[in-house]
N, CA, C and O atoms as a CHARMM CRD file, in Angstrom:
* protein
*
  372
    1    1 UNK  N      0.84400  -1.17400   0.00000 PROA 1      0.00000
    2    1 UNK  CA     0.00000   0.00000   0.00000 PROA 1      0.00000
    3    1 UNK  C      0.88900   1.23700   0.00000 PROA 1      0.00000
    4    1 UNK  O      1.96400   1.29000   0.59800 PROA 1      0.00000
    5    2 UNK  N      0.41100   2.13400  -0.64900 PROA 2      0.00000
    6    2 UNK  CA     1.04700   3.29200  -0.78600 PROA 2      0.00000
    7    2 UNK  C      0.97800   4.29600   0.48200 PROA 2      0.00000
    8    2 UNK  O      0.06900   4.20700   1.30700 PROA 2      0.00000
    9    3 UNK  N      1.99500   5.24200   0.57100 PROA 3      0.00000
   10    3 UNK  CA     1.93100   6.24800   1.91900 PROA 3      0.00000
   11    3 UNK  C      0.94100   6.77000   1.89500 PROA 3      0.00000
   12    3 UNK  O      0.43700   6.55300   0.79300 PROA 3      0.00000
   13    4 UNK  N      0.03600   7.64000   2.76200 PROA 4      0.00000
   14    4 UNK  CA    -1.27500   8.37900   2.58000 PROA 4      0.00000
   15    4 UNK  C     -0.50400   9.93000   2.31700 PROA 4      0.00000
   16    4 UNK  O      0.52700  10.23200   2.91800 PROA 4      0.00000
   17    5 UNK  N     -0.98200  10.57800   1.61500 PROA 5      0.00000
   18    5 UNK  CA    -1.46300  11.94800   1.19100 PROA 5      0.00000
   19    5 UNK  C     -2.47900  12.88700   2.07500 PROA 5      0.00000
   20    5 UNK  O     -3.68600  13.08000   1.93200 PROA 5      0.00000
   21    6 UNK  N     -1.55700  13.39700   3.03500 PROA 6      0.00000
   22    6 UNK  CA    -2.59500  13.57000   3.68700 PROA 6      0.00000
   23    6 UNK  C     -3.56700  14.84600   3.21600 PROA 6      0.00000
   24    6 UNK  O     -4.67800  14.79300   3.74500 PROA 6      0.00000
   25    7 UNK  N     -3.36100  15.96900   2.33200 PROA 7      0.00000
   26    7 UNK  CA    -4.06700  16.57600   2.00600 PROA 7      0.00000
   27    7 UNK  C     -4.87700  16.54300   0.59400 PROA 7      0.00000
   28    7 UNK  O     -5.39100  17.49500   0.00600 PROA 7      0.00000
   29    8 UNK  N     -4.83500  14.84900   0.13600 PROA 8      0.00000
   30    8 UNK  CA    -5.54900  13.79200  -0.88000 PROA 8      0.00000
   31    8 UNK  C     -6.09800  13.18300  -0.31500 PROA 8      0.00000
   32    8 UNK  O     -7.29200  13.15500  -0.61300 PROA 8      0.00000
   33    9 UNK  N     -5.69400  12.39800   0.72100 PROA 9      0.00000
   34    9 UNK  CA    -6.61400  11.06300   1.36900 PROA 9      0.00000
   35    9 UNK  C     -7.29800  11.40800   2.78800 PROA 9      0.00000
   36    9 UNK  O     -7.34500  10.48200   3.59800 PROA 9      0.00000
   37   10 UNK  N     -7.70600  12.36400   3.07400 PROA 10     0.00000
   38   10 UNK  CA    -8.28800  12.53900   4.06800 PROA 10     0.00000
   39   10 UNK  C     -9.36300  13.47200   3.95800 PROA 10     0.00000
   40   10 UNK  O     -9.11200  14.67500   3.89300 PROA 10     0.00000
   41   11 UNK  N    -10.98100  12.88100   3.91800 PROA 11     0.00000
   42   11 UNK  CA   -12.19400  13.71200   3.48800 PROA 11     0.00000
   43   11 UNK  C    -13.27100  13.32500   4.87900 PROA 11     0.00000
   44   11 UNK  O    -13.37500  12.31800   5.58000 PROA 11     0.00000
   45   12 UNK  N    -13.91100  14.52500   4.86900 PROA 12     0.00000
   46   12 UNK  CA   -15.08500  14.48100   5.60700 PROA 12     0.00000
   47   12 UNK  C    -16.24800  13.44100   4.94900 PROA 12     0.00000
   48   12 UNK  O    -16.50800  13.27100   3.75900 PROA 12     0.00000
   49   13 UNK  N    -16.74100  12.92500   5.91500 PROA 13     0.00000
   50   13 UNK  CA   -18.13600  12.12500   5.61800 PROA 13     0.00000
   51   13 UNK  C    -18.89400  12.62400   4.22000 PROA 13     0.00000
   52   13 UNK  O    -18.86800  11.92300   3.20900 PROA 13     0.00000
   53   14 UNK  N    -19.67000  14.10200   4.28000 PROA 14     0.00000
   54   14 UNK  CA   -20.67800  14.92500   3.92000 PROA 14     0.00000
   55   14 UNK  C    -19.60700  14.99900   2.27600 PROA 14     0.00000
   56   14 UNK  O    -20.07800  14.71500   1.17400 PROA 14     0.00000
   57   15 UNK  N    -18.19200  15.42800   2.50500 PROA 15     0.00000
   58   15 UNK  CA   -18.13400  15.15800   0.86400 PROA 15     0.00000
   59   15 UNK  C    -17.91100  13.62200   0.61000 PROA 15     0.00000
   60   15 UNK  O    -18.16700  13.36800  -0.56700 PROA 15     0.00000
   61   16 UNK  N    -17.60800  12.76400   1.16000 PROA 16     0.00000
   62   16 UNK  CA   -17.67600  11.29100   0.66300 PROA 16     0.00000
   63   16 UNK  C    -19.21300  10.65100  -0.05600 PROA 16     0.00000
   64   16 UNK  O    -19.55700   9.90900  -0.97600 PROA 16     0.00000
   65   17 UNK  N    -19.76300  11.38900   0.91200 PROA 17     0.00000
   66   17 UNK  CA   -21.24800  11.04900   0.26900 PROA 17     0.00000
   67   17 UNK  C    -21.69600  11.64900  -0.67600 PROA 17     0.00000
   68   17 UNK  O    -22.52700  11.07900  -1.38300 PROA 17     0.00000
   69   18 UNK  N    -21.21200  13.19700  -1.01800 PROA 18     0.00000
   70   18 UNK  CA   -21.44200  13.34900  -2.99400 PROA 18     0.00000
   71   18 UNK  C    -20.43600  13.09000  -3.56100 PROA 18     0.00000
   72   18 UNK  O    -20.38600  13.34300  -4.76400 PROA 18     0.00000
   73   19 UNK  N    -19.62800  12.67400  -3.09300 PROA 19     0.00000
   74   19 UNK  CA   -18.79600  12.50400  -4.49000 PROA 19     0.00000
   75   19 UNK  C    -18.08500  10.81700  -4.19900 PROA 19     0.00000
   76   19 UNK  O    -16.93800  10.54500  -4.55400 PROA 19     0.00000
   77   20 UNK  N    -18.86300   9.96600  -3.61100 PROA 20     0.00000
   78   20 UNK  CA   -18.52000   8.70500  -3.68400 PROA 20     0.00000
   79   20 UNK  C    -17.83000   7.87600  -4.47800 PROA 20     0.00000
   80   20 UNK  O    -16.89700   7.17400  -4.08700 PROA 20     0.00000
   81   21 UNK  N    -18.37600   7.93600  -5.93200 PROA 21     0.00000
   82   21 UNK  CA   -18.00100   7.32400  -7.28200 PROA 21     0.00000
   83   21 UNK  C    -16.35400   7.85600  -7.49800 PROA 21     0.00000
   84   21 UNK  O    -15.32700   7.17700  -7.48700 PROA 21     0.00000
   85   22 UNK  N    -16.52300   9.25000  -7.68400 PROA 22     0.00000
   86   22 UNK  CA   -14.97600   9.61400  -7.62700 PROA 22     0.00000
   87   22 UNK  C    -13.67700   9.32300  -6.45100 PROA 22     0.00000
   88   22 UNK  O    -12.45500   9.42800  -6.55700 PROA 22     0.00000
   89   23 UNK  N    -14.38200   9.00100  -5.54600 PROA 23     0.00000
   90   23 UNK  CA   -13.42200   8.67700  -3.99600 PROA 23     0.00000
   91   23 UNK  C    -13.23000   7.01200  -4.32700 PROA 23     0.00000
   92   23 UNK  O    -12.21800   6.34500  -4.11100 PROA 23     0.00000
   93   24 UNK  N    -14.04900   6.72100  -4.70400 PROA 24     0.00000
   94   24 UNK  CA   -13.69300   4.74500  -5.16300 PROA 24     0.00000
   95   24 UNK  C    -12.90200   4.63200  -6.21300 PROA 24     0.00000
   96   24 UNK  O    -12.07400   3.72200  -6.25400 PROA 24     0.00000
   97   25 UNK  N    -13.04600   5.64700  -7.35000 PROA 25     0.00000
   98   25 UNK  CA   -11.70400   5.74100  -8.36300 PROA 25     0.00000
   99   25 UNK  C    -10.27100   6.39300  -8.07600 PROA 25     0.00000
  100   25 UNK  O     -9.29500   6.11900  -8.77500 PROA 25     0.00000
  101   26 UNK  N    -10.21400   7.38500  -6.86300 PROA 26     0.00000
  102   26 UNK  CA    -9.49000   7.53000  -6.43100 PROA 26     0.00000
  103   26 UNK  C     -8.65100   6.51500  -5.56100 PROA 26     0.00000
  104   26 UNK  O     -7.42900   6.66000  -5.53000 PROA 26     0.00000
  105   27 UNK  N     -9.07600   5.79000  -5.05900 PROA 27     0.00000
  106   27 UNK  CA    -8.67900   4.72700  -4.20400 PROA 27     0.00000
  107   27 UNK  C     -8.31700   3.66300  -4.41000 PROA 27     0.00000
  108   27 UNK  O     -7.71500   2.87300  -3.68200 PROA 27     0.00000
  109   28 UNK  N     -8.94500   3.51800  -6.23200 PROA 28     0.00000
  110   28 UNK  CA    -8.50200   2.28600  -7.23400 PROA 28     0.00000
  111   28 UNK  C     -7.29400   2.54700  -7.68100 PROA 28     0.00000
  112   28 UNK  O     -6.35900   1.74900  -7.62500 PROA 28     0.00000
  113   29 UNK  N     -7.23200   3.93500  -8.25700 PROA 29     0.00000
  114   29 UNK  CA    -6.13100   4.49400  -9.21000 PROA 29     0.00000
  115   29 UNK  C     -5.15300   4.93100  -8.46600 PROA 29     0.00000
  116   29 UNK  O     -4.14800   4.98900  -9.17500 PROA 29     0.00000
  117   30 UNK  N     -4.85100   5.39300  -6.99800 PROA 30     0.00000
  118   30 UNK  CA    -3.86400   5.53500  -6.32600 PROA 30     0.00000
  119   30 UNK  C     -3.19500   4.35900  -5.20800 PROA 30     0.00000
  120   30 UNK  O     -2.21200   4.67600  -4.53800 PROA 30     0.00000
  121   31 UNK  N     -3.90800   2.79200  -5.05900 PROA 31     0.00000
  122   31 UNK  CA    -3.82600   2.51800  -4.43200 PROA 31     0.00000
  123   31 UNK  C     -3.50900   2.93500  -2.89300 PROA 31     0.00000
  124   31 UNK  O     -2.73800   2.32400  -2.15200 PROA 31     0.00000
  125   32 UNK  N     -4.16600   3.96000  -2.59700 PROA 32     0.00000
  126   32 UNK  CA    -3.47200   4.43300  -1.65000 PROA 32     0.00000
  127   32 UNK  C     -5.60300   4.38500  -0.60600 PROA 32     0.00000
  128   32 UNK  O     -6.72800   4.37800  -1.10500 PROA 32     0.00000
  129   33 UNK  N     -5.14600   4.36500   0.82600 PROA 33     0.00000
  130   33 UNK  CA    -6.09300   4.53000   1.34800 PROA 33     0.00000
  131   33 UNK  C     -6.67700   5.72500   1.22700 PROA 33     0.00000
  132   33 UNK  O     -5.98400   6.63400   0.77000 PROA 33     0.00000
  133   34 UNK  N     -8.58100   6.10000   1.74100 PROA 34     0.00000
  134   34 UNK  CA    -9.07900   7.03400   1.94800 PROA 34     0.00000
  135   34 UNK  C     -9.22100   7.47800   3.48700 PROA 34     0.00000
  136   34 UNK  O    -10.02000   6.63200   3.88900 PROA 34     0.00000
  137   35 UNK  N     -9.00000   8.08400   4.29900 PROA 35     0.00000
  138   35 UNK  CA    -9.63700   8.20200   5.42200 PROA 35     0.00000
  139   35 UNK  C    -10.83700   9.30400   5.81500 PROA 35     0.00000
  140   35 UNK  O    -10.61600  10.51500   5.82400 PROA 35     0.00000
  141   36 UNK  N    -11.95300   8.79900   6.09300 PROA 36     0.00000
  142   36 UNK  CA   -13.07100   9.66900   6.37500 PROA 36     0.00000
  143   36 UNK  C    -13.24400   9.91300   7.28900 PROA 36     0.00000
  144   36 UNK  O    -13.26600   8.90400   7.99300 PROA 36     0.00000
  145   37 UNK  N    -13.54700  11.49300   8.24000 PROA 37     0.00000
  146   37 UNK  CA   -13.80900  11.76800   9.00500 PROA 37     0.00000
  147   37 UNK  C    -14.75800  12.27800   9.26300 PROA 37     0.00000
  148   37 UNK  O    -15.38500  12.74200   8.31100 PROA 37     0.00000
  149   38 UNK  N    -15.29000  12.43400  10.54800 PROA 38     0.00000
  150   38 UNK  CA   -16.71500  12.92100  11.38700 PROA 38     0.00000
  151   38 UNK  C    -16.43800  13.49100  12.19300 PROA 38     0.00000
  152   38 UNK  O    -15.92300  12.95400  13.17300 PROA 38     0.00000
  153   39 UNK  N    -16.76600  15.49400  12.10600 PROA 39     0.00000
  154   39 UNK  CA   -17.07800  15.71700  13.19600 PROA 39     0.00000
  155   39 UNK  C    -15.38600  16.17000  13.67800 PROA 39     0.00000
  156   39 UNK  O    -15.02800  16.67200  14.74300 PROA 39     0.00000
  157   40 UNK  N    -14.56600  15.79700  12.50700 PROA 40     0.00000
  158   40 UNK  CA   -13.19700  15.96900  12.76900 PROA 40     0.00000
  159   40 UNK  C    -12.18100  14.88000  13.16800 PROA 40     0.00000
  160   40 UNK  O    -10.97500  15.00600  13.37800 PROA 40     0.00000
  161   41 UNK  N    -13.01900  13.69300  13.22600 PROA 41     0.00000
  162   41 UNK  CA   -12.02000  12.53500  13.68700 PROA 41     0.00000
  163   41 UNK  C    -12.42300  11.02300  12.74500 PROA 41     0.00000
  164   41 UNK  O    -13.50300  10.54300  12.40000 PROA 41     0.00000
  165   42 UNK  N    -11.25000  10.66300  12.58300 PROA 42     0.00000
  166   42 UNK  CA   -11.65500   9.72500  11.94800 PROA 42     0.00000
  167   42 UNK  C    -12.48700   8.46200  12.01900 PROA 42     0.00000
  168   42 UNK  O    -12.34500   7.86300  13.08400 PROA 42     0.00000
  169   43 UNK  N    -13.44300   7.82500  11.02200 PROA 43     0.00000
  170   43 UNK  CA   -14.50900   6.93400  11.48400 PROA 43     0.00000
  171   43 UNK  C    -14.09500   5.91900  10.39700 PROA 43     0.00000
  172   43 UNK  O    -14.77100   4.98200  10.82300 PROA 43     0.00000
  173   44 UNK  N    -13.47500   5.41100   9.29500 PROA 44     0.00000
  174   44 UNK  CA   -13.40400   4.83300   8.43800 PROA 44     0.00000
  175   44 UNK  C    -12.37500   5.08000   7.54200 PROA 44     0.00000
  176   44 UNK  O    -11.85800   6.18600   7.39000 PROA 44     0.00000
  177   45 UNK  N    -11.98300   3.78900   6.78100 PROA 45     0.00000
  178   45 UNK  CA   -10.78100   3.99800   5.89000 PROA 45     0.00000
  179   45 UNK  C    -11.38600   2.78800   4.94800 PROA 45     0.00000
  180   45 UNK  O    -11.81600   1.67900   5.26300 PROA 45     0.00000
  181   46 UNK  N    -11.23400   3.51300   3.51300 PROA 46     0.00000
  182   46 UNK  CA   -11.62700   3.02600   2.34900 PROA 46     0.00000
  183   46 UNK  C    -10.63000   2.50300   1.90200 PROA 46     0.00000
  184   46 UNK  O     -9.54800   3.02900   2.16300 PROA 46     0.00000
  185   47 UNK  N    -10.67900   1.29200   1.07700 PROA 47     0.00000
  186   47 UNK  CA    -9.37100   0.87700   0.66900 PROA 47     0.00000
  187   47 UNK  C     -9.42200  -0.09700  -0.59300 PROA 47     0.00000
  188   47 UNK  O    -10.51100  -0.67000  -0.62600 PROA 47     0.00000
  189   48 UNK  N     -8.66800  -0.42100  -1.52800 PROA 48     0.00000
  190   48 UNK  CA    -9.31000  -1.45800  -2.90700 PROA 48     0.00000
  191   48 UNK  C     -8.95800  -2.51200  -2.21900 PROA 48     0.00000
  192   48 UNK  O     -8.55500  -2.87200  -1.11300 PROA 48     0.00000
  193   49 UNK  N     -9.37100  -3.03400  -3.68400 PROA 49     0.00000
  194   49 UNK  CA    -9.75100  -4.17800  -2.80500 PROA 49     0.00000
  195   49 UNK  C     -8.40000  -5.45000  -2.73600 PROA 49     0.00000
  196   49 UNK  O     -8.23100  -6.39200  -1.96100 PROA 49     0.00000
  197   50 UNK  N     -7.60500  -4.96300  -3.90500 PROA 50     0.00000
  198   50 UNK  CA    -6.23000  -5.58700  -4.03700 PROA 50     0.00000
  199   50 UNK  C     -5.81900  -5.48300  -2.82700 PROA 50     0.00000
  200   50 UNK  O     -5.53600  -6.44600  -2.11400 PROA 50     0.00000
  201   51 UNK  N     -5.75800  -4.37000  -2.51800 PROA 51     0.00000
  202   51 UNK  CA    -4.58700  -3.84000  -1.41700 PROA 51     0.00000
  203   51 UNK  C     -5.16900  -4.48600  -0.14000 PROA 51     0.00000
  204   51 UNK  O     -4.35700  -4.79400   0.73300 PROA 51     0.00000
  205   52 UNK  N     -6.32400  -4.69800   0.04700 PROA 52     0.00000
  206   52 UNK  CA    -7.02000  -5.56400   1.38800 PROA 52     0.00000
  207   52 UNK  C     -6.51500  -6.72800   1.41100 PROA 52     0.00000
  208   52 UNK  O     -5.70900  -7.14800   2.24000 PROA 52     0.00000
  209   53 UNK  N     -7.16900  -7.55300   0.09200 PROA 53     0.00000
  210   53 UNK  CA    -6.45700  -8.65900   0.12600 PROA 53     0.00000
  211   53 UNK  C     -4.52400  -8.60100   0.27400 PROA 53     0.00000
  212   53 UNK  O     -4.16700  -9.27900   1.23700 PROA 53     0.00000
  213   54 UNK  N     -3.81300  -8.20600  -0.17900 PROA 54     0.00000
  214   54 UNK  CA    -2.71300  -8.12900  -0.26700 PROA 54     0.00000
  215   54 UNK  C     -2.00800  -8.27700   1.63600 PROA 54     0.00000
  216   54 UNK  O     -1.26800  -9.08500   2.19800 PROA 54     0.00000
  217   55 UNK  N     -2.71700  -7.06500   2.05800 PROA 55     0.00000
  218   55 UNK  CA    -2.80900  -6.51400   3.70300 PROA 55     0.00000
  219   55 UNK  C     -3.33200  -8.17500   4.57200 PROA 55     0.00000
  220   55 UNK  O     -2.73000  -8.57600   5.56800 PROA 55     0.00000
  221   56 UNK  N     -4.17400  -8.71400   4.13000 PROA 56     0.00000
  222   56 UNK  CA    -4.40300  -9.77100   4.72100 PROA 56     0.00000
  223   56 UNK  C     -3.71400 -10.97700   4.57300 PROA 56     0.00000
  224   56 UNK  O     -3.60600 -11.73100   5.54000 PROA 56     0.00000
  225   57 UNK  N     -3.13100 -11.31200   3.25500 PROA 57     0.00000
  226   57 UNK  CA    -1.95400 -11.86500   3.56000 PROA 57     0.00000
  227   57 UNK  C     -0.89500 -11.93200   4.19100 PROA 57     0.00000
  228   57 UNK  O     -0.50300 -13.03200   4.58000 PROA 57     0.00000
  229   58 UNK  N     -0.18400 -10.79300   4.44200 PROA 58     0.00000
  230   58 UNK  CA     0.81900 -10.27900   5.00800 PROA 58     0.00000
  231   58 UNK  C      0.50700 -10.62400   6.37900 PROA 58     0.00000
  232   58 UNK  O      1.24200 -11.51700   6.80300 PROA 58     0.00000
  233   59 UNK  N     -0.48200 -10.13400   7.33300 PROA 59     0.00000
  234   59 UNK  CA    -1.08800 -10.17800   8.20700 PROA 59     0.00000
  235   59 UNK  C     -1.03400 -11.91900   8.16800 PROA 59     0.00000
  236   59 UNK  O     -0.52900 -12.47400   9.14300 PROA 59     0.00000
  237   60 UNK  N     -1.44200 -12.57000   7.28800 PROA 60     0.00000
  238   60 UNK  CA    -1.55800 -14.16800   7.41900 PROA 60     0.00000
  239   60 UNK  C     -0.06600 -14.72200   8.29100 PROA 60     0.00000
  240   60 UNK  O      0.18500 -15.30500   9.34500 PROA 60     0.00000
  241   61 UNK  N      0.82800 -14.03800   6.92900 PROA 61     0.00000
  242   61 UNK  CA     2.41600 -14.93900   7.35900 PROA 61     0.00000
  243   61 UNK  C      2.63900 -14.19400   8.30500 PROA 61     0.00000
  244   61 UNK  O      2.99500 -14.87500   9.26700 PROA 61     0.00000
  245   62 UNK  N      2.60500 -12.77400   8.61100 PROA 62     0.00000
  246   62 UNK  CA     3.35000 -12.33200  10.18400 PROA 62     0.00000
  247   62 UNK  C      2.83600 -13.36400  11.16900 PROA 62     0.00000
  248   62 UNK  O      3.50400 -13.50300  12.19300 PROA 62     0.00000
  249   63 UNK  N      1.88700 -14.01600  11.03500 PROA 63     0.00000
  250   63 UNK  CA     1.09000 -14.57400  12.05000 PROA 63     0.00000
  251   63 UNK  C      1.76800 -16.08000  11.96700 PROA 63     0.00000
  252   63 UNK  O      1.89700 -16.67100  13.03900 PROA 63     0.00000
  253   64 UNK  N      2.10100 -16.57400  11.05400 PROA 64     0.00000
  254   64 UNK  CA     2.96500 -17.97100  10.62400 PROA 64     0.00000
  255   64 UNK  C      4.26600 -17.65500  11.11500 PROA 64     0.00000
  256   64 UNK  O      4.69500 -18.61100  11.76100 PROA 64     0.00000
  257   65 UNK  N      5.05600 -16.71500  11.07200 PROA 65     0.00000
  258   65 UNK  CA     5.83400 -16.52200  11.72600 PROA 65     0.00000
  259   65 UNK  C      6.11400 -16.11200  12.88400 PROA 65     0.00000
  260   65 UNK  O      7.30700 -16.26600  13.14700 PROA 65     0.00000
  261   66 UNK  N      5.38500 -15.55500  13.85600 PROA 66     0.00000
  262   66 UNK  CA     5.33200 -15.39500  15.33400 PROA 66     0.00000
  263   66 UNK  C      4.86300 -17.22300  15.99300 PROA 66     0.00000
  264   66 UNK  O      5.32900 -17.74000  17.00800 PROA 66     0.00000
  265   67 UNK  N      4.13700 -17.67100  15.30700 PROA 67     0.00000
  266   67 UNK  CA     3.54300 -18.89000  15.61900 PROA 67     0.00000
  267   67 UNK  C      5.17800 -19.90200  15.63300 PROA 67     0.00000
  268   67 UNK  O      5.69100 -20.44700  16.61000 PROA 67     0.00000
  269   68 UNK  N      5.61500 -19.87900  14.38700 PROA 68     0.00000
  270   68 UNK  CA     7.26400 -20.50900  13.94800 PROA 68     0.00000
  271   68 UNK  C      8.32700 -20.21300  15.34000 PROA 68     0.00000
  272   68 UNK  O      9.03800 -20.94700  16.02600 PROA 68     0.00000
  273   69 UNK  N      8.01400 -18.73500  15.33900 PROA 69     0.00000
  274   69 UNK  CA     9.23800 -18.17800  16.33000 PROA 69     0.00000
  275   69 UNK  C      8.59800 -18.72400  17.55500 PROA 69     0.00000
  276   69 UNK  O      9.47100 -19.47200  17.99600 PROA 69     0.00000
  277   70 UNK  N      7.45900 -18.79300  18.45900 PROA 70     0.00000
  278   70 UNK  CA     7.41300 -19.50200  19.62300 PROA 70     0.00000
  279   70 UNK  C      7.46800 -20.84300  19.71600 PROA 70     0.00000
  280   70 UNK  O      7.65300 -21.50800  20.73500 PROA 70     0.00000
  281   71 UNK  N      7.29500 -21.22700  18.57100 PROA 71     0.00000
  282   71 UNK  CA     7.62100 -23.24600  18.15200 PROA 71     0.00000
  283   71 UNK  C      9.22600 -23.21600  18.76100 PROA 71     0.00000
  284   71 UNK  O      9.65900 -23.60300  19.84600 PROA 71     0.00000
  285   72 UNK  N      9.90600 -22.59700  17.60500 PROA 72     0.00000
  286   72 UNK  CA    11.34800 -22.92800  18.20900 PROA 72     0.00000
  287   72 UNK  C     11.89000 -22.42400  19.24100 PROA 72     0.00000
  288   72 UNK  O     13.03200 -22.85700  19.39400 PROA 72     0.00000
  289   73 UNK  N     11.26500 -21.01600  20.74000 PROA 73     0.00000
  290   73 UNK  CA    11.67700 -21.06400  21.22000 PROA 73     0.00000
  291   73 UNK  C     11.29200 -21.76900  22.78400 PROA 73     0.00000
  292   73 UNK  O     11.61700 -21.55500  23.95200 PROA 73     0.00000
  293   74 UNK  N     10.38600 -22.74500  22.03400 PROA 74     0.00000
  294   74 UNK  CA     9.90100 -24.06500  22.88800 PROA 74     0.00000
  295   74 UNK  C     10.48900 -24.90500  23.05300 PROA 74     0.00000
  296   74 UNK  O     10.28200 -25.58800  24.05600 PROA 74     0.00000
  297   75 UNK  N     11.48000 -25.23300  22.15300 PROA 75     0.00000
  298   75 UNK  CA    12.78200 -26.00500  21.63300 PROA 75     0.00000
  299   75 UNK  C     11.10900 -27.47900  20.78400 PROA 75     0.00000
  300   75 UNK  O     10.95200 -28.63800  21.16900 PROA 75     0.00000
  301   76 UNK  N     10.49200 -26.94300  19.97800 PROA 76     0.00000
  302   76 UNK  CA     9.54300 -27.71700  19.16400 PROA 76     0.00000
  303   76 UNK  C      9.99700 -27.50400  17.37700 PROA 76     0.00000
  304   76 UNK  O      9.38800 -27.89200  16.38000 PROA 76     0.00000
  305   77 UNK  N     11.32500 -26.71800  17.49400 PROA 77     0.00000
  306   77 UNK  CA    11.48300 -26.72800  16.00200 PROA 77     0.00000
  307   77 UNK  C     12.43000 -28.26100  15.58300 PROA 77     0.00000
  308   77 UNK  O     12.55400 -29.28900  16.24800 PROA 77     0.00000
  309   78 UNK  N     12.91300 -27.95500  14.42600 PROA 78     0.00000
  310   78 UNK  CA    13.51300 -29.25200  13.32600 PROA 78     0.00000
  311   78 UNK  C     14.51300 -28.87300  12.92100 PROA 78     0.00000
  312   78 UNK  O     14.83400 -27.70000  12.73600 PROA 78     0.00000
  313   79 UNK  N     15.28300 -30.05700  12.68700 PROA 79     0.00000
  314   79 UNK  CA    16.62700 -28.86300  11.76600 PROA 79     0.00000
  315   79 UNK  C     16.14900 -28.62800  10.69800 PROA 79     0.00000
  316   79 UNK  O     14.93400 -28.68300  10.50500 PROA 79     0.00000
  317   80 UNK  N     17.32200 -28.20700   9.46000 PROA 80     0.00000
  318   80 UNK  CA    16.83500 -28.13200   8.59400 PROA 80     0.00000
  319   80 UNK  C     16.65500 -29.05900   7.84300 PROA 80     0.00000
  320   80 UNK  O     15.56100 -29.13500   7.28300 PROA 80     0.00000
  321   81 UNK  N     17.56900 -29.95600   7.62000 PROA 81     0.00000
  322   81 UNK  CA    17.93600 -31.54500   6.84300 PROA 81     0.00000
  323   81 UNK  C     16.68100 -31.84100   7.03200 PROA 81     0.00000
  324   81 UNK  O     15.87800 -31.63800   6.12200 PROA 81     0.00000
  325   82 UNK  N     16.16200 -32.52600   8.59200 PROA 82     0.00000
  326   82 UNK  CA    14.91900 -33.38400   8.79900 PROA 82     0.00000
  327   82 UNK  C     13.48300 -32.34900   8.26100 PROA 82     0.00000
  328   82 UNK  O     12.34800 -32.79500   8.42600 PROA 82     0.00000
  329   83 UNK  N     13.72400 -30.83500   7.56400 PROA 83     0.00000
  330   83 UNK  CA    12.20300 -30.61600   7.29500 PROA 83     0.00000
  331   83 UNK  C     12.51200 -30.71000   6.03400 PROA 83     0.00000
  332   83 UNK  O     11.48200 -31.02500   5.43900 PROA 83     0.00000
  333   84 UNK  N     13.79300 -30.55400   4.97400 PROA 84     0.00000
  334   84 UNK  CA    13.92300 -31.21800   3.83600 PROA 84     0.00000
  335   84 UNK  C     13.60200 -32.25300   3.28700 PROA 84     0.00000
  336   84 UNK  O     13.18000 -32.32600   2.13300 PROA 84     0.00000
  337   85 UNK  N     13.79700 -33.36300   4.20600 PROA 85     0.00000
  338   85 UNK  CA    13.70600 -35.08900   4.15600 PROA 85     0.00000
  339   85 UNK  C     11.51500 -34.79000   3.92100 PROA 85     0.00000
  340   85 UNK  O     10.75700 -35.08500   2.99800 PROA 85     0.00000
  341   86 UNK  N     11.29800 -34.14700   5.19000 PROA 86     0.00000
  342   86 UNK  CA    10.07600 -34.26700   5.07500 PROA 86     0.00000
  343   86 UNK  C      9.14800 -33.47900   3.83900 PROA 86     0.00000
  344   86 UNK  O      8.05700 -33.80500   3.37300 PROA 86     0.00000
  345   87 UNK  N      9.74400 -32.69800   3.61900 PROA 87     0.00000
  346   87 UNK  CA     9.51100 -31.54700   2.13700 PROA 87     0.00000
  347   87 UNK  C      9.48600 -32.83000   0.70900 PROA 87     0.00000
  348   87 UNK  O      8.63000 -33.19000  -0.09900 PROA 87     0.00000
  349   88 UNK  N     10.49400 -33.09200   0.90400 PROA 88     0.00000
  350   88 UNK  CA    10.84100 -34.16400  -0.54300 PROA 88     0.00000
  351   88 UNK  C     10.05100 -35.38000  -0.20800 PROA 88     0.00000
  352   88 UNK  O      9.49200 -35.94400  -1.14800 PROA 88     0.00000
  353   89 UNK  N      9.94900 -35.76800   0.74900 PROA 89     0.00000
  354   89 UNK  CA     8.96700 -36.82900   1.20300 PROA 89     0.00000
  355   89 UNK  C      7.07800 -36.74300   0.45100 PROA 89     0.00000
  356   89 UNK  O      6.35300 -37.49900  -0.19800 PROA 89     0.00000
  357   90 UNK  N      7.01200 -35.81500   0.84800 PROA 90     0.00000
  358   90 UNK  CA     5.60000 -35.43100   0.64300 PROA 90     0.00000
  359   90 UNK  C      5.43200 -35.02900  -0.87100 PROA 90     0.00000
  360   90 UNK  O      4.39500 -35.38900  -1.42900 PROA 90     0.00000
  361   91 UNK  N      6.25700 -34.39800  -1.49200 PROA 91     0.00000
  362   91 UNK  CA     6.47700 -33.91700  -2.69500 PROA 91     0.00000
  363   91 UNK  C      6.18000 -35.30800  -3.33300 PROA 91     0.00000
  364   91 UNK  O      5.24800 -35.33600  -4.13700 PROA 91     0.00000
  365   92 UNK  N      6.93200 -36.59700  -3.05000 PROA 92     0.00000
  366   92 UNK  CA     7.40900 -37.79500  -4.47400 PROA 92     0.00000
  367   92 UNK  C      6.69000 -38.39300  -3.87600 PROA 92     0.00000
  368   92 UNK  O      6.94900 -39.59500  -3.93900 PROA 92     0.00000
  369   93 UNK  N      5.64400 -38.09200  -3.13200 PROA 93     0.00000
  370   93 UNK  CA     3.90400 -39.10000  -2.88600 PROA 93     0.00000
  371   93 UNK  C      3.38900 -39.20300  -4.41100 PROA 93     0.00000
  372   93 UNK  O      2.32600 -39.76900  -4.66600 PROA 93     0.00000
């Protein structure tokens, strides 16, 4: 995802709601988030839909890897040889 803009990506509610269509092409074509505010504070962040998915992956493996890093410092990890053996194992099923 791209850095925010803050005097591009940051709109009040009242113009999000007329000019919607253009704030969703904006958000396609810059990949970059929208943030909407209320009242002066923010209530929502618009975002495509690549970039969500993309964000939720990322979010997936950080999470595979904190999970990895307390495996091995359980002493529950493998070397490397024995997850090779098991890699090529499963592979020439």
């Amino acid at each position: 995802m791209r850095r925010l803009k803050i005097h591009e990506d940051i709109r009040p509610l009242s113009e999000f709601r007329s000019g919607v269509a253009s704030f969703l092409k904006q958000v396609h074509d810059t990949k970059r988030p929208l943030i909407i505010t209320q009242h002066g504070k923010g209530v929502a962040v618009l975002l495509d839909v690549v970039e969500y998915e993309s964000m939720q992956d990322k979010i997936g493996l950080y999470e595979d890897i904190e999970i990895s890093i307390a495996q091995i410092g359980a002493g529950e990890g493998i070397s490397h040889e024995a997850a090779k053996e098991k890699v090529l194992k499963r592979l020439n099923k």
